[in-house]
Backbone and ligand atoms as CSV (ligand in chain L), in Angstrom:
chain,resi,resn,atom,element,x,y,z
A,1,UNK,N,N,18.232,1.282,-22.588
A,1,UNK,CA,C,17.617,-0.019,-22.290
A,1,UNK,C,C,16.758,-0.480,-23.472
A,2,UNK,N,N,16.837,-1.686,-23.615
A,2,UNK,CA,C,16.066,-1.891,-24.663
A,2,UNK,C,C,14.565,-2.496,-24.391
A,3,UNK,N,N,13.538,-2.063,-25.826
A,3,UNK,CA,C,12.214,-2.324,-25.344
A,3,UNK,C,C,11.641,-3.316,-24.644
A,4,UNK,N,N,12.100,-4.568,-25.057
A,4,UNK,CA,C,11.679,-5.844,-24.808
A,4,UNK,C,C,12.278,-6.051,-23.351
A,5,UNK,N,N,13.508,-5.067,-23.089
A,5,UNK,CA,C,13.501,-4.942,-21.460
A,5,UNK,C,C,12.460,-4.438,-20.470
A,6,UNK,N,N,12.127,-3.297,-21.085
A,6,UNK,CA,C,11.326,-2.492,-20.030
A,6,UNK,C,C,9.823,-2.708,-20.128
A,7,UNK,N,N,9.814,-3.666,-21.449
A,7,UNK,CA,C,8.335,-4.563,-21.752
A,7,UNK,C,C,7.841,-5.457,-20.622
A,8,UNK,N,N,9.253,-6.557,-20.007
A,8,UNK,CA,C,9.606,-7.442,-19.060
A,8,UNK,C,C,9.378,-6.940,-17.858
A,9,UNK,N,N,10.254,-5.866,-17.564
A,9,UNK,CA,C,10.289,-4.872,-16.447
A,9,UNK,C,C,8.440,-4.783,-15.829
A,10,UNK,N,N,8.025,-4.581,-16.945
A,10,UNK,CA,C,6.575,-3.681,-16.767
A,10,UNK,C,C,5.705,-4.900,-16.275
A,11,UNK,N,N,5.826,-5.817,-16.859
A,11,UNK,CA,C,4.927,-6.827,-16.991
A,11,UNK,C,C,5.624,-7.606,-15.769
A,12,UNK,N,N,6.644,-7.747,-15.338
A,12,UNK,CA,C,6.891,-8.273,-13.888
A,12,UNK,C,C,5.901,-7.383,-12.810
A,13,UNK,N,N,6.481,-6.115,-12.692
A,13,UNK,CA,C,5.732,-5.662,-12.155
A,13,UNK,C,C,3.981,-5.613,-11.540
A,14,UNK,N,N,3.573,-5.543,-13.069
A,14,UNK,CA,C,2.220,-5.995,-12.893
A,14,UNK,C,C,1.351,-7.539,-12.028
A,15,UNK,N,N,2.485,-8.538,-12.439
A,15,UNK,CA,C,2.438,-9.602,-12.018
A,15,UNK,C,C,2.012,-9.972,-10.731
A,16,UNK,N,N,3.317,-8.968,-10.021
A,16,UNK,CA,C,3.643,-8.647,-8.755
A,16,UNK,C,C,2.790,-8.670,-7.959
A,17,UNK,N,N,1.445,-7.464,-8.348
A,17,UNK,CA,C,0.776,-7.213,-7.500
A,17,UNK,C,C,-0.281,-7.484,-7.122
A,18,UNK,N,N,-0.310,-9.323,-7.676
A,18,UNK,CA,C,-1.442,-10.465,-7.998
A,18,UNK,C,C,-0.755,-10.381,-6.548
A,19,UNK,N,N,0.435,-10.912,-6.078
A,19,UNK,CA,C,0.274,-11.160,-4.727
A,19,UNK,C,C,0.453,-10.103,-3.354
A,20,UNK,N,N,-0.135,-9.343,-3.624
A,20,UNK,CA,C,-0.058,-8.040,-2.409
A,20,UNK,C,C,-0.896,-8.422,-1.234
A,21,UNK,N,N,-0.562,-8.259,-0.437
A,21,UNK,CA,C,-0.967,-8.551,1.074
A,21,UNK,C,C,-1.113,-7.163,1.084
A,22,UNK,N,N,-2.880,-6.759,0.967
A,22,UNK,CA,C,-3.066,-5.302,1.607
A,22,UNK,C,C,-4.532,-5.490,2.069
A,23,UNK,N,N,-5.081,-6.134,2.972
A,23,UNK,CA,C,-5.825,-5.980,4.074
A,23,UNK,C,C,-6.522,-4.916,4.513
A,24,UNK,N,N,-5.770,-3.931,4.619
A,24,UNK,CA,C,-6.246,-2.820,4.897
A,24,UNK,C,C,-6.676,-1.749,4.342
A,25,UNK,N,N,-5.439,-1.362,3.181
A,25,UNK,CA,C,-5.876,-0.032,2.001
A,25,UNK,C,C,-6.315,-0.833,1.349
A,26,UNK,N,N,-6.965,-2.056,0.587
A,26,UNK,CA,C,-6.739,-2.349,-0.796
A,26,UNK,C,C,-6.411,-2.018,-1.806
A,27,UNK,N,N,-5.306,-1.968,-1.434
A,27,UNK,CA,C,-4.679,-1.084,-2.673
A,27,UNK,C,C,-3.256,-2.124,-3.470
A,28,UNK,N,N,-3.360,-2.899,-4.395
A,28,UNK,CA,C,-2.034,-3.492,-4.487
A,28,UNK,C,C,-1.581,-3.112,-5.575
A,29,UNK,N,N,-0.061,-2.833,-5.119
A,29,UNK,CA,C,1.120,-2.387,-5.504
A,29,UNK,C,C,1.978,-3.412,-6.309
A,30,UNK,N,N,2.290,-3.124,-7.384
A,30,UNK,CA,C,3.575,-4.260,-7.898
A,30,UNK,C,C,5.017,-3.368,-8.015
A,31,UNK,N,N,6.063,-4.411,-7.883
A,31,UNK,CA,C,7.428,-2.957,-8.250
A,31,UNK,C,C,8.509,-4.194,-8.975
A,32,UNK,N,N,9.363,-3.506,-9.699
A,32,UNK,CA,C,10.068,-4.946,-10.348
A,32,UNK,C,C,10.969,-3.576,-10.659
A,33,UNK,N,N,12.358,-4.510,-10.163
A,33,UNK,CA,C,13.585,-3.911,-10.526
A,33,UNK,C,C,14.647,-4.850,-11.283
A,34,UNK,N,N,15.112,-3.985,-12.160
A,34,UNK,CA,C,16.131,-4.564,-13.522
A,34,UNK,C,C,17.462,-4.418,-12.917
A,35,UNK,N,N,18.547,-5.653,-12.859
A,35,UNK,CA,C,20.072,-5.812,-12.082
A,35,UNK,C,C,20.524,-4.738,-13.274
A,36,UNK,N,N,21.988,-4.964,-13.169
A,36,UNK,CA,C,22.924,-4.466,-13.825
A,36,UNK,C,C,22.979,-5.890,-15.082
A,37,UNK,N,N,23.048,-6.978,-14.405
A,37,UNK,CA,C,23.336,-8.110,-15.207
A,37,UNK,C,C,21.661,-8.929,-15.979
A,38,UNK,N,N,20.244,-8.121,-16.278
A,38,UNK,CA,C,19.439,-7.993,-16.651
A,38,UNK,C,C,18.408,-9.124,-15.938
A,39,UNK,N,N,19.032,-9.476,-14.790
A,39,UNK,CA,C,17.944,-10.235,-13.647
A,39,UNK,C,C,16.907,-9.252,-13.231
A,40,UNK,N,N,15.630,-9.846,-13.219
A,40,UNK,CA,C,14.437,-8.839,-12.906
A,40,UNK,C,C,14.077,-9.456,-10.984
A,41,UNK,N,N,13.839,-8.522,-10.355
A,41,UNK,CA,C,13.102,-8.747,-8.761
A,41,UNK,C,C,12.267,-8.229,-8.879
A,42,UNK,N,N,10.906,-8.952,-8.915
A,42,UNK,CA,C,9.493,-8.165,-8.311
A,42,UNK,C,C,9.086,-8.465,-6.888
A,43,UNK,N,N,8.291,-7.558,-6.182
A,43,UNK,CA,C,7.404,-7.553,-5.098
A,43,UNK,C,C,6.489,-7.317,-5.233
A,44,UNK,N,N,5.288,-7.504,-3.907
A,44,UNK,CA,C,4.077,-6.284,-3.793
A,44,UNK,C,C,4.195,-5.424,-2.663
A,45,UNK,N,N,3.535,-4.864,-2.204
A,45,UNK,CA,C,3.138,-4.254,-0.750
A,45,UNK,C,C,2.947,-5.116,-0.433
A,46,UNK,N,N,3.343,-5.012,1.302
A,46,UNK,CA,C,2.966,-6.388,2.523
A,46,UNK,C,C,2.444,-4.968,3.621
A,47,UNK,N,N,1.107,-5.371,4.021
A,47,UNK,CA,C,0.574,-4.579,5.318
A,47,UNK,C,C,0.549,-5.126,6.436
A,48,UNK,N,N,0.902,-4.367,7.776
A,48,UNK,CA,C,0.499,-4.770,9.096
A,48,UNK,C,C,-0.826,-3.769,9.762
A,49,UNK,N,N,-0.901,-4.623,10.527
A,49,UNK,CA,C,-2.140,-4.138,11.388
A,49,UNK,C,C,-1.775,-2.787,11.676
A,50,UNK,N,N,-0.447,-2.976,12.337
A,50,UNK,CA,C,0.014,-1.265,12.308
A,50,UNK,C,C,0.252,-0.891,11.441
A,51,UNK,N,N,-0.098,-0.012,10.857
A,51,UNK,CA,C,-0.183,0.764,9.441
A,51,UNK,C,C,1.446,0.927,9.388
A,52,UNK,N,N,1.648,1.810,10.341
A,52,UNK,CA,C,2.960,2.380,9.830
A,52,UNK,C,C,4.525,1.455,9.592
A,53,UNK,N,N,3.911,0.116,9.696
A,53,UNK,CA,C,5.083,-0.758,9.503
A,53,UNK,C,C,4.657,-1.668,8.206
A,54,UNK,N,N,3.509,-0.974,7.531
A,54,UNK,CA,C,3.441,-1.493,6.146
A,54,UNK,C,C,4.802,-1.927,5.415
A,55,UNK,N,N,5.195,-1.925,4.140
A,55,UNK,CA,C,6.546,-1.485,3.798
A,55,UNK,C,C,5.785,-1.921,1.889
A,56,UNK,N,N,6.131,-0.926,1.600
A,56,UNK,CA,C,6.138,-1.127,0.239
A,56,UNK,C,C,6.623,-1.761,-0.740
A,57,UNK,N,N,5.636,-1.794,-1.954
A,57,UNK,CA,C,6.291,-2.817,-3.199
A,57,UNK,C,C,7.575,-2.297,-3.250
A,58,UNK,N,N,8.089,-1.154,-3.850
A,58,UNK,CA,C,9.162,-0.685,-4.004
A,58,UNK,C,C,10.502,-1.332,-3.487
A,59,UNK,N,N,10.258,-1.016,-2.361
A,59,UNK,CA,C,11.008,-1.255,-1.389
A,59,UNK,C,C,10.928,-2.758,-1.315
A,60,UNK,N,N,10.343,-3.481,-0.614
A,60,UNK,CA,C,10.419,-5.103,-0.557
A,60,UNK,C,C,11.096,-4.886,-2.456
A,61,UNK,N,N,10.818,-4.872,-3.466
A,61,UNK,CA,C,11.508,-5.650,-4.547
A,61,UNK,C,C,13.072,-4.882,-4.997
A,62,UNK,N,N,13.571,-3.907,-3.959
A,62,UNK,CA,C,14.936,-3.462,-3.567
A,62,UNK,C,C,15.564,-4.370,-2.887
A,63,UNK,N,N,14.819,-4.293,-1.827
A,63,UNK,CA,C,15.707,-5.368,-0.608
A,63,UNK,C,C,15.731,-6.423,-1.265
A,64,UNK,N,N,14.543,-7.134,-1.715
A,64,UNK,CA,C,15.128,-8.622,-2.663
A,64,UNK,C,C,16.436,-8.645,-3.269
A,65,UNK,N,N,16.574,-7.659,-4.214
A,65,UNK,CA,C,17.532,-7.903,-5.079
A,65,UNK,C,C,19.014,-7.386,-4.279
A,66,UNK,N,N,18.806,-6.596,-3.334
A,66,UNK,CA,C,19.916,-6.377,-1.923
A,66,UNK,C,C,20.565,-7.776,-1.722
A,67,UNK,N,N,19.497,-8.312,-1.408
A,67,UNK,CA,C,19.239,-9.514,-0.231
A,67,UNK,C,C,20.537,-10.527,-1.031
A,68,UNK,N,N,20.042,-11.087,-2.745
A,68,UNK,CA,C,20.425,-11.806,-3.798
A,68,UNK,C,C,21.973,-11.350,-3.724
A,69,UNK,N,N,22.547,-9.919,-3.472
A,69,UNK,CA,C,23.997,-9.975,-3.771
A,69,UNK,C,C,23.908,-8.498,-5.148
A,70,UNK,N,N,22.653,-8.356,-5.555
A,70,UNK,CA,C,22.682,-7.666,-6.982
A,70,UNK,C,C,23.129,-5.953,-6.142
A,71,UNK,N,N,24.086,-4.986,-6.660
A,71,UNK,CA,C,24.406,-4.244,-6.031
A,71,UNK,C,C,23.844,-2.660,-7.135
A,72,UNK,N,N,23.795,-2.866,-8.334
A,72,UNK,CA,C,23.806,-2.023,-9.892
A,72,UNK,C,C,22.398,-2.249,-10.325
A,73,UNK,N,N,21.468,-1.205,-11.039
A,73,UNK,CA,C,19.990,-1.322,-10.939
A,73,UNK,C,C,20.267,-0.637,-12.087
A,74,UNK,N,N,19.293,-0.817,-13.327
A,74,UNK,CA,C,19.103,-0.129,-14.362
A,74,UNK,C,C,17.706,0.509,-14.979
A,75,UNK,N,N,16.599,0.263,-14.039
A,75,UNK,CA,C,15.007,0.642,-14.105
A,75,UNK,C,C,14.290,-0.166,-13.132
A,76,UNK,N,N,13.614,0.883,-13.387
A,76,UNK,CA,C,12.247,0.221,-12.107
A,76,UNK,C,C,10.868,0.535,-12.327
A,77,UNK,N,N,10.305,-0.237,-12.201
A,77,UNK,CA,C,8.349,-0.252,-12.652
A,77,UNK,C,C,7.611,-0.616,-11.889
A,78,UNK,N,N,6.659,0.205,-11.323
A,78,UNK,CA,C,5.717,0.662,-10.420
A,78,UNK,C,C,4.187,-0.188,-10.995
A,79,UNK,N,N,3.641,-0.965,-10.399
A,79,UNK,CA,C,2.072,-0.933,-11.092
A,79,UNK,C,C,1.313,-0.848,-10.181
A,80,UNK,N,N,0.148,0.086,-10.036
A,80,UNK,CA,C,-1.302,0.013,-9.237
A,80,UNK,C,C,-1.996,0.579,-10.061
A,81,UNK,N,N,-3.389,0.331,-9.494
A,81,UNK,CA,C,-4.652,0.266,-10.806
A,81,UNK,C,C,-5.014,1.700,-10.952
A,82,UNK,N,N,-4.510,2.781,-10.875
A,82,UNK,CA,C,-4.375,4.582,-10.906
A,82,UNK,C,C,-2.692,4.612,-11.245
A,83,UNK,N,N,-1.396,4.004,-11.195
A,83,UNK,CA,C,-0.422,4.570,-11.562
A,83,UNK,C,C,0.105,5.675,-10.546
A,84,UNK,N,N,0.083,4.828,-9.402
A,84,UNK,CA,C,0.943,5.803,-7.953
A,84,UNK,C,C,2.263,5.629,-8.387
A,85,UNK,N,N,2.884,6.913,-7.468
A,85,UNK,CA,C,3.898,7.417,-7.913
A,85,UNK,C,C,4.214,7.090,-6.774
A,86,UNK,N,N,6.034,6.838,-6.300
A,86,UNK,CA,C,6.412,6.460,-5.473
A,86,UNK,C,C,6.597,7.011,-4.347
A,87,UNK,N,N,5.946,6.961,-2.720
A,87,UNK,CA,C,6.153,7.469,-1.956
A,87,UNK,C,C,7.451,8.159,-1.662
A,88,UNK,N,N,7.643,8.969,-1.044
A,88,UNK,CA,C,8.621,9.894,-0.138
A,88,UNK,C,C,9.777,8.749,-0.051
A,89,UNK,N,N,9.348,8.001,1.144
A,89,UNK,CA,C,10.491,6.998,2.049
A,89,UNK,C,C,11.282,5.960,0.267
A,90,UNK,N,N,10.468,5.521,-0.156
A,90,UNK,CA,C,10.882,4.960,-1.410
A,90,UNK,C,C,11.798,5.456,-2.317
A,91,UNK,N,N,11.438,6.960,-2.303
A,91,UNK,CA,C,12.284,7.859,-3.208
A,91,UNK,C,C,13.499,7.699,-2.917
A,92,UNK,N,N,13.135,8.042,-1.537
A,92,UNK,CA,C,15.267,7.969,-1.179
A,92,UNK,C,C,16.010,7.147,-0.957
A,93,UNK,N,N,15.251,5.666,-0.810
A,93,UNK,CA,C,15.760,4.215,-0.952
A,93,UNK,C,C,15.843,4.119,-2.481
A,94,UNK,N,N,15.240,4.560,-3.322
A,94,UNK,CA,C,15.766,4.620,-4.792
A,94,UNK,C,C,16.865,4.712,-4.747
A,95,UNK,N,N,16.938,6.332,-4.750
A,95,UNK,CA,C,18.036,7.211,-5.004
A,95,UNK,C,C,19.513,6.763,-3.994
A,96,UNK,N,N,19.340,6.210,-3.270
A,96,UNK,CA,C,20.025,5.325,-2.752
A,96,UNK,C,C,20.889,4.094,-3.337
A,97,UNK,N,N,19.952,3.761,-3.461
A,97,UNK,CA,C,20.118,2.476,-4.144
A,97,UNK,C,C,20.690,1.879,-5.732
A,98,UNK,N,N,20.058,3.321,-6.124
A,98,UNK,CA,C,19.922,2.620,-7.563
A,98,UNK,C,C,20.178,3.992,-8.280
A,99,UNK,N,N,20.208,5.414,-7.846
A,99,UNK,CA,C,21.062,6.173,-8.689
A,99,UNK,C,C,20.118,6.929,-9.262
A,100,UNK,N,N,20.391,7.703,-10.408
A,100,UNK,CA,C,20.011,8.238,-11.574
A,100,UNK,C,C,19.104,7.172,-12.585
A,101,UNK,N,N,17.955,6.720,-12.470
A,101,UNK,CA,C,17.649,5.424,-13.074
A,101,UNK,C,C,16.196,5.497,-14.037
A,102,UNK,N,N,15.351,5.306,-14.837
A,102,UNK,CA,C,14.510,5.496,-15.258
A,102,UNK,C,C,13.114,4.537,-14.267
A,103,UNK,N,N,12.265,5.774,-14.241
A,103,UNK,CA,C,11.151,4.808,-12.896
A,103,UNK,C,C,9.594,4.739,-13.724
A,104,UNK,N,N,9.473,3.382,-14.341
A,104,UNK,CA,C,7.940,3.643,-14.961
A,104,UNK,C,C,6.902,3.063,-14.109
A,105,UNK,N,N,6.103,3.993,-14.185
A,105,UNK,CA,C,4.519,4.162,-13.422
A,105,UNK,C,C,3.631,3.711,-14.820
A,106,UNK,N,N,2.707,2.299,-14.207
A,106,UNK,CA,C,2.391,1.608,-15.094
A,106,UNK,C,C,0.633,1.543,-14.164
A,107,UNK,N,N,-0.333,1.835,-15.079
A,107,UNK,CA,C,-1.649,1.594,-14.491
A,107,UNK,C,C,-2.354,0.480,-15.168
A,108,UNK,N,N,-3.902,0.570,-14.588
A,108,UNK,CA,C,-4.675,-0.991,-15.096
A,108,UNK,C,C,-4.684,-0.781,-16.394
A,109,UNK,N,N,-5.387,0.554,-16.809
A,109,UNK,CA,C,-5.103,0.440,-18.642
A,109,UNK,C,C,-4.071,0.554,-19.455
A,110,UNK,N,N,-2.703,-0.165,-18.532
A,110,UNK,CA,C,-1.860,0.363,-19.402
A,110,UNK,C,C,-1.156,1.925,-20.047
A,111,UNK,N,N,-1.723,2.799,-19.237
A,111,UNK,CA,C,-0.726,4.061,-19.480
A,111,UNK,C,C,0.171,4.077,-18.299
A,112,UNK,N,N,1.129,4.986,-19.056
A,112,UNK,CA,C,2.500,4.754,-18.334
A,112,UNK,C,C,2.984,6.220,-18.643
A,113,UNK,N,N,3.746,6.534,-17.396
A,113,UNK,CA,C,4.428,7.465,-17.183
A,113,UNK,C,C,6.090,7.387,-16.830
A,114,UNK,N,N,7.143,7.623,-17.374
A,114,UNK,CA,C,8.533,7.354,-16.798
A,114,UNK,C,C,9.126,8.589,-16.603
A,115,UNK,N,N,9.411,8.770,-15.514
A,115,UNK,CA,C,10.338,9.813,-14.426
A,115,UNK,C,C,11.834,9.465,-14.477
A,116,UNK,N,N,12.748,10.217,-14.318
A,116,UNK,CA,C,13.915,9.370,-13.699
A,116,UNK,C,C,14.010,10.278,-12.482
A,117,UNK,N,N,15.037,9.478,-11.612
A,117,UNK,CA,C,15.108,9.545,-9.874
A,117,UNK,C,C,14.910,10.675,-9.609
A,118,UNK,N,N,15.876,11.723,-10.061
A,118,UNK,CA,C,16.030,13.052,-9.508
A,118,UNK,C,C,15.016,14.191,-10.061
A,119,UNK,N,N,14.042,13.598,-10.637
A,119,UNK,CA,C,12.563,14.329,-11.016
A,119,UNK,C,C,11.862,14.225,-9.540
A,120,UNK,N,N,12.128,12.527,-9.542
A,120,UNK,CA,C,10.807,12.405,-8.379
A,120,UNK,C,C,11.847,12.965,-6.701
A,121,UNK,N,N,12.768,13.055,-6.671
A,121,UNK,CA,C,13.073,13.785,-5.564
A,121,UNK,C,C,14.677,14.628,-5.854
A,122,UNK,N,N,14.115,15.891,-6.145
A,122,UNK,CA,C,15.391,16.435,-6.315
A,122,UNK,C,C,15.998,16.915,-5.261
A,123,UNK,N,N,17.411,17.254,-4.792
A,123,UNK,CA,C,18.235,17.578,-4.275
A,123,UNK,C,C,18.520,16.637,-2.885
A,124,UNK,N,N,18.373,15.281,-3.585
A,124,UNK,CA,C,18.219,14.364,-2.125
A,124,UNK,C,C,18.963,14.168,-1.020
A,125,UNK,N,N,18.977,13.775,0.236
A,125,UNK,CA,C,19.969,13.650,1.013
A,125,UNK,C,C,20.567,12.752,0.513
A,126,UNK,N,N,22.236,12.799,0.560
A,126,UNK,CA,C,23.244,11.632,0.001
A,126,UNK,C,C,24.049,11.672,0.692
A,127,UNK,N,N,24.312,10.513,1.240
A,127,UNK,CA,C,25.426,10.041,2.357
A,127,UNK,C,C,26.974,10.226,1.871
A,128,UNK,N,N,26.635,9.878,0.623
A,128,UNK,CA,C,27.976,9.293,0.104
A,128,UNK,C,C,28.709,10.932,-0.200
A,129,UNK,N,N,27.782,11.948,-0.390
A,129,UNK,CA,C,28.206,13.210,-0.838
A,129,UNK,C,C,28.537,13.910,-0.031
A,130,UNK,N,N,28.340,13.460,1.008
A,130,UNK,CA,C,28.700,14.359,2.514
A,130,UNK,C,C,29.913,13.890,2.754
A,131,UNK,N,N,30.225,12.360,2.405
A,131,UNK,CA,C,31.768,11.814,2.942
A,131,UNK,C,C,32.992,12.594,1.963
A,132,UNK,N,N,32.365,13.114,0.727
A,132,UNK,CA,C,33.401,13.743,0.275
A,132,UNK,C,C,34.077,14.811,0.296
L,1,THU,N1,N,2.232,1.667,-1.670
L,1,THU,C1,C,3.233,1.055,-2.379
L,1,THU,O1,O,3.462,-0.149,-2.245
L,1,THU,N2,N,3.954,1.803,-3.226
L,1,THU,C2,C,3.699,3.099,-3.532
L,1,THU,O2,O,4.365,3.667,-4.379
L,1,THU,C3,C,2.622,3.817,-2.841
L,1,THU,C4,C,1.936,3.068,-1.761
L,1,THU,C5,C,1.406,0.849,-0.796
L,1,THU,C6,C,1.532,1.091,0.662
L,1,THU,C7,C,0.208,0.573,1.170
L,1,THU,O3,O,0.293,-0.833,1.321
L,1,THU,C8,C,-0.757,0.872,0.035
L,1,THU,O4,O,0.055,1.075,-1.119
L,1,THU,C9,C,-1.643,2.074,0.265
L,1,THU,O5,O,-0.890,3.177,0.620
């Protein structure tokens, strides 16, 4: 991927999480995912009263680009003001989703950390590997 991609990538991300609906943790999340065809989707976190039907940046800026028709993902960038790493449930909607992929964790000062998928959850459940 090239720099000025994952420059974009990063900085969507960050963007993102100007609009987070978090009420409750204050905690906002940005996530921005790169198509196959170099269209960027960002989200933030959206919270409910019931906690457990929060749903994450991650995730909301997956389903966006679901939603659009985009099926092929080539990176993904995380921003909160500590550089969280992507929950559990996220991981495997990654790895789902988007494969073997490079995942940068981007904080307020700008340090950054990049994982790819099968760091942050190895030996994942895969649907598709069971049908074979
Ligand atoms: N959150 C994310 O959006 N992504 C992560 O990677 C970790 C956690 C959100 C969920 C909740 O709205 C808030 O951060 C605090 O957990």
């Amino acid at each position: 991927m090239e720099a000025v991609e994952s420059e974009l990538l990063k900085k969507a991300a960050r963007e993102a999480a100007k609009a987070s609906y978090s009420p409750y943790s204050h905690y906002p999340v940005g996530a921005a995912v790169l198509a196959e065809d170099g269209q960027i989707f960002s989200a933030c976190n959206v919270e409910s009263s019931t906690y457990g039907l929060s749903i994450c940046a991650e995730r909301n800026a997956l389903t966006a680009a679901i939603a659009k028709g985009l099926r092929k993902f080539r990176a993904l960038a995380v921003w909160s003001k500590n550089g969280a790493t992507p929950c559990g449930a996220c991981r495997q909607v990654i790895w789902e989703l988007c494969g073997e992929i490079p995942i940068y964790i981007i904080d307020a000062d700008g340090k950054e950390k990049c994982y790819i998928s099968s760091v942050l959850l190895p030996d994942p459940f895969d649907e598709k590997k069971l049908r074979k």
